[in-house]
N, C-alpha and C positions, 0 to 999 in steps of 0.2 A: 794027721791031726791038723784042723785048720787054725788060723788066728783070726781074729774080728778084727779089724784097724776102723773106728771110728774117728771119720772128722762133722764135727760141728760149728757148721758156723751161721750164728743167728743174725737175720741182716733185716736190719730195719729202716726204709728210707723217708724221710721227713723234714719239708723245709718249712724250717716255723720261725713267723714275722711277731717278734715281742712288740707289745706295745705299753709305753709307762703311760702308768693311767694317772692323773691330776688329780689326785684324791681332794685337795685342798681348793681349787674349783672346777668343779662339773661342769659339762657343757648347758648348757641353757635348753638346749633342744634336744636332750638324748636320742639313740638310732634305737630301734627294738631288735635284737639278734636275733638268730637260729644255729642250731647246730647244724652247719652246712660241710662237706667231703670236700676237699679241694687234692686235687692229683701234685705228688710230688715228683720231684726231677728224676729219671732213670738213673739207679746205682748198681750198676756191674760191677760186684765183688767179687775176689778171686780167694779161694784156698787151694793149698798143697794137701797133696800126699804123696808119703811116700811109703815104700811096702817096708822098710826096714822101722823104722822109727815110730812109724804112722804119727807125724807131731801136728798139731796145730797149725794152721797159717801161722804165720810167721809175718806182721805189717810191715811195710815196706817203705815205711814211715815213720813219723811220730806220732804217737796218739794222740787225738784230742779226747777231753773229757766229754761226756755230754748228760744229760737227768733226762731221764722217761720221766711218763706221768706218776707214777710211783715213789719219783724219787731216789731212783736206784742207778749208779753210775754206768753208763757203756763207756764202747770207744768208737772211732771214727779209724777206720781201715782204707784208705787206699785203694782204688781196682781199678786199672784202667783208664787211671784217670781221673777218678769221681773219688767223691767222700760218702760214707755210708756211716749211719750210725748204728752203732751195735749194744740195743739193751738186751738186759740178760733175761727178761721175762718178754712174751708176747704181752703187748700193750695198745691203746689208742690214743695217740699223743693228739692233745687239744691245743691252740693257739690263738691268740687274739690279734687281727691284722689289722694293720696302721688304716685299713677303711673302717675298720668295728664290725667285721663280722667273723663268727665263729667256723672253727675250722676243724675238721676231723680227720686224721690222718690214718690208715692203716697199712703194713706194709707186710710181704710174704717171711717167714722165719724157713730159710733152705739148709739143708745138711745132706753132704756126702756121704754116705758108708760102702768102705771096700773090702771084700771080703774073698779072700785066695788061700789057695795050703801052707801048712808051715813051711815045711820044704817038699822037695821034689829031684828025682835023677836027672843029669842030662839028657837030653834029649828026648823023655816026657811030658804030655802035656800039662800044664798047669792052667785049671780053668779060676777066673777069677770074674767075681759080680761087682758093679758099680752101681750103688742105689743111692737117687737123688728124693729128699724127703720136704715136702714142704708142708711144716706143722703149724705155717701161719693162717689167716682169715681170709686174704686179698689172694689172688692169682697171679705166679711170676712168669714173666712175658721174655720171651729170648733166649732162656736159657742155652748155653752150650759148653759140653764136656770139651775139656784137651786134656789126652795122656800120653806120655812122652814112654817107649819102650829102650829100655834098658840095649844099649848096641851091642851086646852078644844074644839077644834076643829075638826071637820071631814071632811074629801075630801069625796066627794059623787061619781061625775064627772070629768074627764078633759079631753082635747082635745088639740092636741094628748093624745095618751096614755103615763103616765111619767115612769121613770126607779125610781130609790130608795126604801132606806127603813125606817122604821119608820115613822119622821113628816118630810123629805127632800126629796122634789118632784126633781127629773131629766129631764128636757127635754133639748135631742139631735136636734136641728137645725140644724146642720151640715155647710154649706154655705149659704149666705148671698149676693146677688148683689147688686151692686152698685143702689140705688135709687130705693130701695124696701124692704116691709115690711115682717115679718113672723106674724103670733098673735093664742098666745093659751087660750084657755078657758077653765075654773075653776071652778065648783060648789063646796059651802062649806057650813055646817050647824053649828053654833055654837051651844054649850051646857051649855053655861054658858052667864051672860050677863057681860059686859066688851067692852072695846077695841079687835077688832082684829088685830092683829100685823103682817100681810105677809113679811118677809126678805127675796128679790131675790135678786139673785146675776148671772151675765154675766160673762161670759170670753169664749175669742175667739182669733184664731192665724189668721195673717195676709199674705199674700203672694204675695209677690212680684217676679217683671221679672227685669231681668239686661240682656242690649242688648250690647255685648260688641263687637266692629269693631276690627278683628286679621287682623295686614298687615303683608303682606309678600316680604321680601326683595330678590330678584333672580337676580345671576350674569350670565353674559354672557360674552366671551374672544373672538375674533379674534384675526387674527394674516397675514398681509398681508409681502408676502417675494416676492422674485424674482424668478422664475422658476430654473435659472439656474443663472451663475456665475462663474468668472475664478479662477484659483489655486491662491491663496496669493492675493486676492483684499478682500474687509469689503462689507459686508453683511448686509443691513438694514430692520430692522424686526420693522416695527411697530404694533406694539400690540392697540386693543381698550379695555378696560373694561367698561360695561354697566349693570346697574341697573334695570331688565327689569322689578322688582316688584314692587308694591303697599309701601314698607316699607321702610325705610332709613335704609341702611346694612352700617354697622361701621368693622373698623379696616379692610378695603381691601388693599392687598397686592395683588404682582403678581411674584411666586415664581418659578423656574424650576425644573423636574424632569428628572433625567437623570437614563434613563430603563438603557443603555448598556455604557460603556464608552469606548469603541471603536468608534463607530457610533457618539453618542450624542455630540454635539458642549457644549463648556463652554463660558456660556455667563456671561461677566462681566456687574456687573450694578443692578445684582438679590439677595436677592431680593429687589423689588421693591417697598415702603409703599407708598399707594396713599389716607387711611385714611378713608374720609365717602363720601359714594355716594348716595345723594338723589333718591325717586324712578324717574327712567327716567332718570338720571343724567348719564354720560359718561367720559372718563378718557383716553388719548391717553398717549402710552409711547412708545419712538425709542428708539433701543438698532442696536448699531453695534458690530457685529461678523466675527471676521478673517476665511476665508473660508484656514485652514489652512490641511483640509484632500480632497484627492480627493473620489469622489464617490457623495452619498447622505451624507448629512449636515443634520442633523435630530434634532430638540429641541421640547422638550414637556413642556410648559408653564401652568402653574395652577393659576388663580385668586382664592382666598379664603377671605373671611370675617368672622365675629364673627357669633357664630351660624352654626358651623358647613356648612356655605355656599360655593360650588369649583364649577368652570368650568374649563375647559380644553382646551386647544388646540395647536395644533401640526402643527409645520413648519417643511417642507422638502424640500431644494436647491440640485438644484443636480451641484456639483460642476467640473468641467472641468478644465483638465490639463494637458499642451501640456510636453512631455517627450523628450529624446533625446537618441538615441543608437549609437554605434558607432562601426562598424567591421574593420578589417584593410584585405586587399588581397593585396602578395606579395612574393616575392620570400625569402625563409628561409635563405639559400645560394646562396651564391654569389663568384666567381673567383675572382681576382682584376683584378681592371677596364672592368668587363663585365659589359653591361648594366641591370638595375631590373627596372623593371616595378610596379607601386604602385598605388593602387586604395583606398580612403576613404567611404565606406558604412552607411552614415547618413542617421539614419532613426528618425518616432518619430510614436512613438507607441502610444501616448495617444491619447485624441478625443479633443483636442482643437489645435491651430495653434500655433507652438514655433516663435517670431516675436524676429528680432535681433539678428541674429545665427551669431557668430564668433566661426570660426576652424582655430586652429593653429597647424601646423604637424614642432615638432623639431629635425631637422636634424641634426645627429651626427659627430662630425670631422670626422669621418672613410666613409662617405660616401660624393662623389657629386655630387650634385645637376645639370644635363644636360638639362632637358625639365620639362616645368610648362604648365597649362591650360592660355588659355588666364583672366580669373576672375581670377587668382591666382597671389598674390605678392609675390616675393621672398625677402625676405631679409641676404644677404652675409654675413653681418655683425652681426647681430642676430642668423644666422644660422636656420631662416623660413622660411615658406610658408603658407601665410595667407590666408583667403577667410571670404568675408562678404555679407551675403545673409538675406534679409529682412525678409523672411518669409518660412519658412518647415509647409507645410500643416500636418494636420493628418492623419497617415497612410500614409504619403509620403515618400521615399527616394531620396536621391541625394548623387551622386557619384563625387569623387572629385580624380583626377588623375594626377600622375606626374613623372620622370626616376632619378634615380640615380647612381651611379656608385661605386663601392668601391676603396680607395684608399688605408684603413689599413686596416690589419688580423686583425680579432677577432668580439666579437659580435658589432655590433651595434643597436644601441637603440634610436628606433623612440618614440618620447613621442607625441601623439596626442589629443586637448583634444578642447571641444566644448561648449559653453557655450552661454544661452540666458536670455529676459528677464526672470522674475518670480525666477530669480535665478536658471536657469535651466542647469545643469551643466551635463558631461558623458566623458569617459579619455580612453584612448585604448594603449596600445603598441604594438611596432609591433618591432624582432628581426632577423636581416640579421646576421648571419654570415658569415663574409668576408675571402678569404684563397688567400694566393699568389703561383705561383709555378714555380718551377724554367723551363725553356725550351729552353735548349742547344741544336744549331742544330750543322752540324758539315761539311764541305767537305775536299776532295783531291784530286789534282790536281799536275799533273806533269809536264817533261820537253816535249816541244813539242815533237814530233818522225814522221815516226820511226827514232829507234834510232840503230846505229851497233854496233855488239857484242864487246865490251871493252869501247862503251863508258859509260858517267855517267849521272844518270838520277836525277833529286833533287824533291823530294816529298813534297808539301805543305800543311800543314794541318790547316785547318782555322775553328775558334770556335766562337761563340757566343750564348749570352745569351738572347733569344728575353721573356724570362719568364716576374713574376713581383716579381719575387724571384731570391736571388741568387744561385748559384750553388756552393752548396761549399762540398769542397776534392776534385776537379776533377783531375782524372785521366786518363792516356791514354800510351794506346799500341798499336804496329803495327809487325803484320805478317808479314814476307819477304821470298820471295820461294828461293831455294838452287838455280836456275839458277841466283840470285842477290847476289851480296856482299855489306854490308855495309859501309861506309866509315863512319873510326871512326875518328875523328881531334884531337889530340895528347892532345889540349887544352881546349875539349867538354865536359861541363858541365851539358847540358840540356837534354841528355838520355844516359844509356850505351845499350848496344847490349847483351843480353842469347840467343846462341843459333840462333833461326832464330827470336827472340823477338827482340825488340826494344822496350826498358821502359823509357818513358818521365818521369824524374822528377814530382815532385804533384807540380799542379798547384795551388793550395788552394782554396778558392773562387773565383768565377766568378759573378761577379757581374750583375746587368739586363743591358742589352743593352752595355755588354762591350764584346770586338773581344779578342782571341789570337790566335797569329800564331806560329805553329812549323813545324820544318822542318829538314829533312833527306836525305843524298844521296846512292847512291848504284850505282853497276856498273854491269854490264851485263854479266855473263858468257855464258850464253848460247842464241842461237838464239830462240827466238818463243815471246809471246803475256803471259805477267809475270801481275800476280795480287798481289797488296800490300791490305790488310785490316787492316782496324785502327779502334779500341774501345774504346770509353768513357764511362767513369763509375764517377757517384758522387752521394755523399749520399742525393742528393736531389731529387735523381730519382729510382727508383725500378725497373728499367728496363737500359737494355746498348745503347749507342748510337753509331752505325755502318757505317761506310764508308768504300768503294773498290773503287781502283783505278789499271787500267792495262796499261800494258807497250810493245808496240811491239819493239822487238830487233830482227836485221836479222845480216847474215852472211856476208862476202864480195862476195861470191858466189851465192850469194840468189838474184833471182829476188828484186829489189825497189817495195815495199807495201805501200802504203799509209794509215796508220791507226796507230791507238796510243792507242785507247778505242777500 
């Protein structure tokens, strides 16, 4: 008759991270969980048996308590070292870890059963089964029997074959699955009559899977601008930032990087904290920038988050901006009061349109103003000429034209200067010097004739200044041919006679547009056709100014001639 000896023992291993939840304030940003398998530590538990008693393990310890999912109290057994917990029902213990994510635990439930005769004679065999049972879900990894034979005892048989030595039999089982048995068998011959005492003992490591969900937080930047845009107006960049990941990315900013500082715009407002962006989550930001360079407007934008996370992206305006040049044509020199001719050369060099253009040309006392354009205002009183023209195309010019005249020596100084919206400013000078000069003409002119030998002839000589200078030291002489005699006036002060000279007095200055007249007589000694020459000389001229005048004188004897010159 045989006995049954059952040992059970249910081993459940499970390391589980409590976490107290802040009921009273929540995080701000909750995590989304899953129920994820995470592997617990290996627990090689040990039970006895024994053939006599068949008892329970017996811990080798103190128990600790512990609660399945159920609610239902184990204990924590000791093996080898390890802690094992031991609920009384198979279960799946759940846990929430100090990261927030859900945790599933499963672990093998193993049992012994030995099963041999009740008794037996000396020296017959006694065959005995060792079945290893595992009625949990998970698969137990390591297992290995020890059974200790009784020292009046002999092993004859076993199956498998065991590892050890002496009375401590080894069998390697290795794994174990979920709701299935191993079973080894034992032939043993006692040599003595007694109890036989078989001590097995199990221990085996458990293994578990942890399925952990990694999210991934990915940024993404746009950047929408305007193509183009004028010099000095504001520039609206709106920026998006997009979370295109699975993960909530924290601490996102939106920072700029400027490669060149020529080029690169400075944009105020950067950077920019925009904080957490759920996955799929989005974030617009406007920023206005003064289009304060002309060319391309270049900004290179970076979003970044915690985690080493950047996108990028790059705005380019191409900025347009209308210019202004300004030439002046004219005459450098100028005579007084000859006319000059003046021309303004408005150009605009840039690629946008200058709108608002006001040119103002100021004329200097030393010059005046005779003829304007019909668009042009003069103003007397200011001493301008203005013009106001709505718009200079780019790459356009317009010519602006008008006469002046000089009135004083010396330089004058036209200031011209041109100005439009956008603050678009450009200045030119233009310099006439003006010169006066003196221009004394001069005649003479006699007593009608002919005239007869001894009479007297009176010589007129007549001057003026048509210059816009005056003429000043002038001077003057006159040649008389030996057939004339001078007549000197006892009481004449206004030339004496040398010789055949005749020297006027200095005249001093002669001023512009002013006559003088002088005059001489003489008398006729000889008959024929008598030339006087008279010279003006004044330091305002480098060259003489010459007149002749002739005299016909006949005899009483001589035919009447008609002629004088």
């Amino acid at each position: 008759m045989q006995t049954r000896k059952v040992l059970l023992v249910s081993l459940v291993a499970a390391n589980l991270a409590l976490v107290s939840w802040l009921w009273a304030a929540p995080p701000q940003n909750p995590v989304s969980t899953r129920k994820t398998r995470v592997p617990s530590q290996p627990v090689p538990p040990a039970t006895t048996h024994n053939s006599k008693s068949i008892p329970l393990a017996t811990p080798v310890a103190a128990a600790a308590n512990t609660t399945d999912s159920d609610g239902e109290s184990g204990k924590v057994v000791p093996a080898g070292g390890s802690s094992v917990a031991l609920p009384r029902t198979k279960t799946a213990v759940m846990a929430r870890a100090a990261t927030g994510l859900n945790v599933v635990s499963a672990a093998p439930a193993l049992s012994i059963e030995t099963v041999g005769p009740k008794e037996i004679n000396v020296g017959k065999v006694a065959p005995f089964s060792i079945t290893v049972h595992n009625g949990g879900e998970s698969t137990a990894h390591g297992i290995i029997v020890r059974t200790t034979l009784p020292r009046d005892a002999e092993l004859l048989r076993a199956i498998p074959e065991p590892n050890g030595t002496g009375g401590e039999l080894q069998f390697e089982i290795g794994q174990l699955p979920g709701k299935s048995d191993h079973k080894l068998r034992l032939e043993i011959v006692p040599h003595r009559p007694g109890p036989i005492d078989l001590e097995t003992t199990m221990s085996f490591s458990v293994s578990t899977q942890t399925s952990l969900v990694v999210r991934q937080p990915q940024l993404a930047i746009t950047c929408t601008a305007p193509e183009e845009t004028l010099f000095g107006e504001l520039v609206n960049l709106k920026l998006k930032v997009t979370n295109t990941g699975d993960g909530t990315a924290e601490e996102v900013a939106v920072t700029q990087v400027r490669e060149t500082d020529q080029e690169d715009a400075v944009i105020a407002g950067l950077p920019a904290k925009i904080g957490v962006l759920a996955a799929g989550e989005s974030h617009e930001v406007e920023l206005r920038v003064p289009a304060n360079t002309a060319g391309a407007l270049r900004a290179v934008l970076v979003a970044s988050a915690a985690g080493d996370l950047e996108a990028k992206a790059t705005a380019e305006v191409q900025v347009r901006r209308p210019m202004l040049e300004i030439k002046t044509e004219g005459p450098a020199f100028r005579y007084a009061h000859r006319p000059g001719n003046y021309a303004i050369h408005l150009s605009n060099p840039g690629d946008a349109p200058a709108k608002n253009v006001s040119v103002v040309a100021q004329i200097p006392g030393g010059l005046q103003v005779t003829a304007i354009e019909k668009r042009a205002v003069f103003s007397k009183e200011k001493g301008t000429i203005s013009w106001d023209l709505a718009q200079v195309d780019a790459g356009a010019e317009v010519i602006l034209q008008y006469r002046t005249k000089g009135i004083a020596e010396g330089e004058q100084f036209q200031q011209i200067v041109a100005t439009a919206d956008a603050g678009l400013k450009a200045e030119a000078t233009h310099v006439t010097r003006v010169e006066s000069i003196a221009d004394v003409v001069m005649t003479v002119a006699d007593t009608p004739g002919p005239i007869e030998v001894g009479g007297t002839v009176e010589y007129e000589i007549r001057l003026k200044n048509r210059g816009t200078k005056s003429a000043q030291n002038v001077r003057l002489t006159a040649e008389v041919p030996a057939a004339l005699e001078v007549s000197t006036p006892e009481d004449s002060t206004e030339f004496v006679v040398r010789g055949r000279t005749v020297e006027f007095n200095s005249i001093g200055d002669l001023p512009t547009n002013e006559e003088k007249i002088l005059r001489f007589r003489a008398v006729g000694r000889e008959a024929g056709d008598h030339s006087v020459r008279v010279t003006l000389q004044t330091d305002s001229l480098a060259r003489e100014v010459t007149a002749e005048e002739s005299t016909l004188f006949y005899s009483g004897d001589m035919p009447g001639e008609s002629g004088g010159k």
